[in-house]
Structure formats: C-alpha cells, structure tokens
C-alpha positions in Angstrom: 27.5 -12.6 -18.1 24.5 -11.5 -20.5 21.2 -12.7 -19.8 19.3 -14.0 -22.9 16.0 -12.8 -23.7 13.1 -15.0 -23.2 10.8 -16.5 -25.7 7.8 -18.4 -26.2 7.2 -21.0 -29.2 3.9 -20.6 -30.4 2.7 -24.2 -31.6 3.6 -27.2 -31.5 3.3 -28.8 -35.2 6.7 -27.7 -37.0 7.1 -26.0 -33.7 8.8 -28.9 -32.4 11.7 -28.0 -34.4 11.9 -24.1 -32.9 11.7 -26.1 -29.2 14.7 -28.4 -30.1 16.2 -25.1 -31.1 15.5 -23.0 -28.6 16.6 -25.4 -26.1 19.9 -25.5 -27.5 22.8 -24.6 -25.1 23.4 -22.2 -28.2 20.4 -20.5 -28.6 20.9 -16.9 -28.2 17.4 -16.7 -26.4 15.6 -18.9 -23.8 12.9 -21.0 -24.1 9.9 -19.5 -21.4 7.1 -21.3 -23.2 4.4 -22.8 -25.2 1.5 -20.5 -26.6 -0.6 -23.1 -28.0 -4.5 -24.3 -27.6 -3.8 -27.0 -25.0 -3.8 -30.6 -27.2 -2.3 -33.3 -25.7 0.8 -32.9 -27.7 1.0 -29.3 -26.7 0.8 -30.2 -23.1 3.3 -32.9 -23.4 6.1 -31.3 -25.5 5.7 -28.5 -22.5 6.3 -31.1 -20.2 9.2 -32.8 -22.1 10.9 -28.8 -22.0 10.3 -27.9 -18.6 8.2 -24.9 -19.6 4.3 -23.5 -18.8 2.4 -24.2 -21.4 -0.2 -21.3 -22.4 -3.6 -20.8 -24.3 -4.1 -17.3 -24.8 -1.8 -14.3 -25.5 -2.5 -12.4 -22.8 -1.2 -15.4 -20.1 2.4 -14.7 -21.5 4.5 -13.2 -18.8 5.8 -9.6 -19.7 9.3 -11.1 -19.2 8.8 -12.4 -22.3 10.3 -10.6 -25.0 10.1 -13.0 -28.1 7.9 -14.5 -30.2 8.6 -17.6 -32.4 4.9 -17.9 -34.5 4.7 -21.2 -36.0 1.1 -21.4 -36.7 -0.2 -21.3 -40.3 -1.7 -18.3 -41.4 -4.2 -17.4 -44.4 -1.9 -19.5 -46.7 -2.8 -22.7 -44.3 -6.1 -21.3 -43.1 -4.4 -20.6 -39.4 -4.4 -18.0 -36.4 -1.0 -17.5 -37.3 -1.5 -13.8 -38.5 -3.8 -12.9 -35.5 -1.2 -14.6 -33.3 1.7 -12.1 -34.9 0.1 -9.0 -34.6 -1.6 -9.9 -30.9 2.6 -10.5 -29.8 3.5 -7.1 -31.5 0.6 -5.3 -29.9 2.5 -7.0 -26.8 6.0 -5.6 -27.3 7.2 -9.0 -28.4 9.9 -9.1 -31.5 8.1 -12.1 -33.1 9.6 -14.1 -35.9 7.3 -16.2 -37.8 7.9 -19.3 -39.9 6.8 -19.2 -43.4 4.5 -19.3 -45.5 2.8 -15.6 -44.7 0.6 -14.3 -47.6 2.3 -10.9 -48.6 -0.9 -8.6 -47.6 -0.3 -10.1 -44.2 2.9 -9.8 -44.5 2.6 -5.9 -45.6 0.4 -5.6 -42.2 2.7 -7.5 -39.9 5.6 -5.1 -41.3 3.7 -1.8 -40.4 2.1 -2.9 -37.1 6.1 -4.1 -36.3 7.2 -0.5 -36.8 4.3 1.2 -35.1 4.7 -0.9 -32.1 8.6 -0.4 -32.1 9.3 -4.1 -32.8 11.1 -6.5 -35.1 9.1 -8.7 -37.3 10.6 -11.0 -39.7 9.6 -14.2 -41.8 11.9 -17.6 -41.5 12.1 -20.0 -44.4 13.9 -22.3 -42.4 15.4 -24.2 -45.2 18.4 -21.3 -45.7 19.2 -21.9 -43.1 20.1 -25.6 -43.0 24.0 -26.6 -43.1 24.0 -28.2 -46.4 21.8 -26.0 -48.2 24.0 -23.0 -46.8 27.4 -24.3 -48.1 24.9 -24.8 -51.7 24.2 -20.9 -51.3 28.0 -19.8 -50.4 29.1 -22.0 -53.9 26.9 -20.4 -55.6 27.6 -17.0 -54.6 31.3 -17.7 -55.4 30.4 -18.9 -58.7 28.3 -15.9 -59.4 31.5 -13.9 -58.7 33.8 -16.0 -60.9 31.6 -16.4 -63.9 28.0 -14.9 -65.3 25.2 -17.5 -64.3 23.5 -18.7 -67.7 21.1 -20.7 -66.2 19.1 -22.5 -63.3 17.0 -26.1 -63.0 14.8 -26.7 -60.7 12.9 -29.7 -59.4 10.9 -28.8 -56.5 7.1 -29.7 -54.7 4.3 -27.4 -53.9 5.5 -27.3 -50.4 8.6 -25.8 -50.6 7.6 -23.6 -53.4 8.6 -20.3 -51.3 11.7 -21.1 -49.5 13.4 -22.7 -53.0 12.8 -18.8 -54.1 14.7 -17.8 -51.4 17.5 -20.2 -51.9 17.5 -18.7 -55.2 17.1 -15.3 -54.0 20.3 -15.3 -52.0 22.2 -17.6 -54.1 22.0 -15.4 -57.3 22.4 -12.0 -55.2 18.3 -10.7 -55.6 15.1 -11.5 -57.3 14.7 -8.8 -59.7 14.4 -8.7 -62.9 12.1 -12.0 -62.9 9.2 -13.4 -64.9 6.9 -17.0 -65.8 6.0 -18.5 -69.1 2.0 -20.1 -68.6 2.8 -23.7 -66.6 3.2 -26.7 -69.6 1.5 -30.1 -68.5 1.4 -33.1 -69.7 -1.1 -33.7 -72.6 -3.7 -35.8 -72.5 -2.3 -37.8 -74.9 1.0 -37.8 -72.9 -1.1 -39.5 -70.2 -2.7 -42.1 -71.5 0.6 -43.4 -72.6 1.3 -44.5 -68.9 -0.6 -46.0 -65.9 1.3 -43.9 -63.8 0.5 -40.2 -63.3 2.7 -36.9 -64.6 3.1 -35.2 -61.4 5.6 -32.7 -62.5 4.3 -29.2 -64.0 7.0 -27.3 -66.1 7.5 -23.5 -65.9 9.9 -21.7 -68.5 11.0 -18.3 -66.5 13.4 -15.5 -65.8 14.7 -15.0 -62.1 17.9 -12.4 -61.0 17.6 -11.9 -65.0 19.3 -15.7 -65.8 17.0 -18.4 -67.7 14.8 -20.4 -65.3 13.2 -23.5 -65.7 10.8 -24.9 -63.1 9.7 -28.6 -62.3 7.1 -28.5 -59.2 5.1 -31.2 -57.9 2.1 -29.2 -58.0 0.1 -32.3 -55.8 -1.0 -32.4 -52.1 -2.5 -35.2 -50.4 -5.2 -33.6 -48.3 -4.7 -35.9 -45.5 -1.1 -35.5 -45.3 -0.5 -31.9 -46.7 3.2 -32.0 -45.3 4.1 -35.3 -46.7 3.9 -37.3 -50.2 7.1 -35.3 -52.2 8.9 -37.2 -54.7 11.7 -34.2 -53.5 12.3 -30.8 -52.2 15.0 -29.3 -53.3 17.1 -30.0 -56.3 18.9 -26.7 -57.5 21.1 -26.4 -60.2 23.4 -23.0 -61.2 25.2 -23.5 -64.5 27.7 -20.8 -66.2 30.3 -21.4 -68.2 32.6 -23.6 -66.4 30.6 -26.2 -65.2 27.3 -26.7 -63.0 26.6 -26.5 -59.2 24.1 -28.7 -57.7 22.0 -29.0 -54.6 20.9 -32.6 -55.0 18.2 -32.1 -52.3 17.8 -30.3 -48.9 19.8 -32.0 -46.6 22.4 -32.2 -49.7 25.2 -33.2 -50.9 26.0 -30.1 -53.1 28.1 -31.3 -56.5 30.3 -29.7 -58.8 30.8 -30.6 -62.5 33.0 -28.5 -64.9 31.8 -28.3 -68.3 32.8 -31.3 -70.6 34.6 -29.8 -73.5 37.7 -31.6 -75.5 40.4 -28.9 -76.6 41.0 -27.4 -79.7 43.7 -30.1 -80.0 41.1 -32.7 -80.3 40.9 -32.7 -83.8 44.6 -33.7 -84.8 45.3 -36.1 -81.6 45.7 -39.5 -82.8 44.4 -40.6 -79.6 42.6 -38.9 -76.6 45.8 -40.2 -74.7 47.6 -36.8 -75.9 45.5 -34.2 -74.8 47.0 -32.1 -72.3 44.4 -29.7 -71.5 44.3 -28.8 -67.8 40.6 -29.1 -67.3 40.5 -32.5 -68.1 42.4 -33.4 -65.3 39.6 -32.1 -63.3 37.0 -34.7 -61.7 34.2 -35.3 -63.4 32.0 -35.0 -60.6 33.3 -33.4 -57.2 31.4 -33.2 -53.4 31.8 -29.4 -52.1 31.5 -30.7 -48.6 30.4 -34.2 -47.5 29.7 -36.8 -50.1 27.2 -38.6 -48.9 24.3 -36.6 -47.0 23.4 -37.1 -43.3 20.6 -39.4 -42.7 16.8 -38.1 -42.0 17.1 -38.5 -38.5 20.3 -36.2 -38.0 18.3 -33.8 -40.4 15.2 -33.6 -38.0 17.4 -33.9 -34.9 19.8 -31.6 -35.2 20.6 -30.0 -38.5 16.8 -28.5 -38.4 17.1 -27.0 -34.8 20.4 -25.9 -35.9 18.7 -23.6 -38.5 16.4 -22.6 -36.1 19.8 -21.2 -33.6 21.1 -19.4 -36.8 17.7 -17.8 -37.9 17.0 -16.6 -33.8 20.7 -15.4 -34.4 20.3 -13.2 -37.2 16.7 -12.5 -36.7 18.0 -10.8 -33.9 21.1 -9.3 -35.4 20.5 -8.4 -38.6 18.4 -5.4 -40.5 14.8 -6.5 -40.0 13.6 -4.1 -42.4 15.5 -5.1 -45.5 14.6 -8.2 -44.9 11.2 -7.5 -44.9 11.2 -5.6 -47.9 13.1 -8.8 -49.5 10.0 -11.1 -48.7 7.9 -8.9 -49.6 9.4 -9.0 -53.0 9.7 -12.8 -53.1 6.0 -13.1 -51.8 4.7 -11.1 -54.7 6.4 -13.6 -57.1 5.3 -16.7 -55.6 2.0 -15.4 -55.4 2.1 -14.7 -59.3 3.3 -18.2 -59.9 1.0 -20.1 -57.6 -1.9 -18.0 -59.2 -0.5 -19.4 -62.4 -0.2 -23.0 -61.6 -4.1 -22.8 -60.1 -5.4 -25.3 -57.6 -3.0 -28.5 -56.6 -4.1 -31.8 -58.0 -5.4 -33.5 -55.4 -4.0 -37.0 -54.7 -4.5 -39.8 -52.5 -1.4 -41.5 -51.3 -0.4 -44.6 -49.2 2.5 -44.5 -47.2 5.7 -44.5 -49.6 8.1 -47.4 -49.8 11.3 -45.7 -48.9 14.7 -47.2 -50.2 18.0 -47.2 -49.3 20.8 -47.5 -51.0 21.7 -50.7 -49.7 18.8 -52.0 -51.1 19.8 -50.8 -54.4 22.9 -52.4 -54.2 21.5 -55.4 -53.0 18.8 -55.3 -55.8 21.5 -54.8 -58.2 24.3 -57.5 -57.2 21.4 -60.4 -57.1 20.4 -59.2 -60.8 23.9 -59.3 -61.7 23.9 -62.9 -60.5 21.1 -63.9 -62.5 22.1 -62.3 -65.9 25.5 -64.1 -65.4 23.5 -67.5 -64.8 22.2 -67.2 -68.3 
C-alpha cells in the first residue's frame, strides 16, 4: 500500500477549499497542516481538520513534502511569493493558487529548479467538472471544424483563469493581440441611471477573432464578491456555437441556423428535408440544469482541488510553467490596458431564483389576462 505524501495548506481564505480537498478520501496527498498567521479562523478550520496549525515556515515538520500556497501575492499585495520561495528553499513541491505576477512567477520557476523541486500555478477554475466537459467540447470542435470566433463575458476577478480556459480549449495562446478597451461614452451614460459596468476589448487569441466583455469593477470591501458573472465562453465555427453559460455551467450547443438551398422553391417550410434541421435547436452537452452554489463550493470546488494535486504531481511541471508564463504576460498586457478598476460600492445583491421568475411571470400573466 503506498503512503501519500504529506502537505500543508498555507491559508485559510480560499484555502478552505484546498482543506476540503485535501481531506478527500481521494486526495492523492495528506493533509499535515495549516501554515497560516494564527486568526481565529485559522485556528478553528485546524481544529475542524484534525491538523497543527502553524505560524512560521520553519515549524513545518520535515515530513512534510508539499506545499499548497494560497496566500495572495504582489497581485493582492500578500506573502504569498515569500511563502513560495521559503517552501522551495525547504524542499517542499509547492503549488500555488493563482494570481502570481509573471516576474514572480519567473523567480519561483528558477528557485523550483535550483532547489530540485516542482513549482506550479493552479487556476482552479479548469479544473471544475462543468467547465472541463466545456474545454473537452471545445477541443473536439477545434478538431472537427476551424474556430472563427470567441465571446466573452467575464469580471476583473477571473480575468486570468478565463485565459486559461481559453488557453486549453483552443490548443495554445499564441498568436494573440488587444484592440485599446471601448467604454461607454459619456453620452452613453447619461442616457441611464444605472451604470455601464462592462468594458469591451476587440482581440486576437490562438489566432481566432476575440471579443472581450469584463466587468472591470471591484468593490474594495468585498474584492471577491459583486460579479454580475464569471464565466460565459462562447466557441463558434462553422457548424454552430459552443457555450459555457457560466462556471459551474451548463455547457450548450447550437448548430448554425441556415435554410437549404431548397428554401427558395418550397412552397412551404413543411418540405424541407435538410438533415440539419432536424437537429435541436439548443442541446445540453452534459446536465441541463447546473448544480446549485452549495454543491459548487462543497464539492465540485474541492473536487478541482483533488484533480489539480493529481496532475500537479503527475504531470510536466516545466511546460506548464512555461505556459503561465506565457498567459501571464498577456494578462499583464491587457490589465495594463484596461488601467485601474472602477471602484464601486455595493450592497449585498438580491439573488433570484428561477422559481421566482416563474412565479413573477405566471402572476403577470394573470393580470394581463384580467384586462
């Protein structure tokens, strides 16, 4: 029977999601720790695991052979760099959640190798279930039929890892390239009470037509929250479109409407015969309906953690590297572009369901028909 190496998580912010993880009966490594500066969350999610909780690098046992670092970096203004390159000097493989500014990134790379250690950045999202089965579709597509172009709706949060969606969905990064960010005017604005949050970017990425729709707003109080949405992807070619309606899904599939040649002398659409159009209009690759936010944080997040430890720990350290390197140098460009977020003040949201919708919808049915 194999014994699993031993790791430490390393914060306990979006941490809590690598402990869930870790703790899996899946998780190809166990869960030794908490590196983290002693709040009275750390101390208590330590508790809730069963695990010592630490405050300084050199208190982790030598048993200890892993490193999970999720502690912002310079991106965040964190100790999350200091943190990496402390668990390297070590001997600890440490794989550290995103975002990591590419010069750190560069550095944590070449202390990695002199130290004879794997190093690797995690963009979590990938590595979710439903955004996964979005990435194999669109890797088929690519194989079936040229991409001609991609939408995307996105927020300033997420900025990186939709890049990386993109990244692996479309086979690489290269050749890419940004049009100057197009916001609304200021007559535009004055035309509504309420604000333009999105900013439009015209681009190239992998070499197919690009165009961008990011949120470029954080509330400063709530930096993690406050996103109309996070992922919306969509892959067209010539046969139809793929979409990721958002990150925990569903991912849809709508050929391309086109009436037949045979159009033009039918006397009635009743006598077209075309194959296609016997093809749903709209089709669910996967579940229909996406799992509630619960399940997402629950267990499709610490899920992705499992597969990331997985491959982290299998796969070719390097190349990856080299990829995020790659990917960091265009998001840099593009967040240099955009400038500054717009800083906003926001109350807590006024989150729907659909039943409400529904609901909403029936009783304004009954009115109108009370007319």
């Amino acid at each position: 029977m194999s014994v699993r190496p031993k790791a430490v998580v390393c914060g306990t912010g979006f941490g809590r999601v690598y402990l869930a993880g870790l703790a899996a009966p899946d998780s190809p490594v166990e869960l030794a720790g908490v590196l983290a500066r002693g709040s009275e969350r750390s101390r208590a999610c330590a508790k809730r695991y069963g695990v010592p909780l630490w405050q300084r690098v050199p208190e982790v046992p030598d048993d200890v052979r892993q490193a999970c670092v999720v502690v912002g970096s310079a991106v965040t203004g964190g100790p999350g760099a200091r943190l990496a390159d402390e668990l390297m000097e070590r001997g600890l493989d440490v794989l550290q959640e995103h975002p990591v500014h590419g010069g750190e990134l560069a550095g944590h790379l070449r202390t990695a190798r002199r130290c004879g250690v794997r190093y690797q950045v995690n963009s979590h999202h990938v590595e979710v279930a439903p955004i996964r089965r979005f990435i194999a579709a669109a890797q088929a597509l690519r194989r079936a039929q040229r991409p001609l172009f991609v939408t995307v709706t996105t927020s300033v949060q997420v900025l990186y890892t939709v890049f990386d969606i993109l990244g692996r969905a479309l086979g690489g990064i290269r050749p890419w390239g940004f049009d100057e960010p197009v916001r609304a005017s200021a007559a535009l604005r004055a035309l509504t009470a309420a604000d333009h949050p999105f900013t439009t970017v015209e681009g190239a990425f992998a070499g197919v037509p690009l165009t961008l729709r990011v949120q470029h707003q954080l509330d400063p109080r709530e930096p993690d929250n406050h996103a109309h949405l996070w992922h919306r992807v969509t892959v067209g070619a010539e046969g139809g479109t793929l979409t990721l309606v958002g990150s925990a899904g569903p991912v849809l599939w709508c050929p391309r409407p086109h009436l037949p040649a045979s159009a033009g002398e039918a006397t009635g659409f009743d006598e077209l015969a075309a194959p296609h159009l016997g093809f749903p209009a709209a089709c669910a690759l996967g579940p229909a309906e996406a799992p509630d936010w619960g399940t997402v944080l629950r267990e499709l997040w610490p899920a992705a953690v499992v597969r990331a430890l997985a491959g982290f720990r299998s796969g070719d350290w390097v190349a990856a590297g080299q990829y995020h390197l790659a990917l960091s140098a265009l998001v840099q460009r593009l967040t240099g572009s955009l400038g500054p977020p717009e800083m906003v003040r926001r109350a807590p949201p006024a989150v729907l369901s659909a039943k409400d919708l529904e609901n909403a919808a029936t009783g304004g049915q009954r009115e109108e028909g009370t007319g």
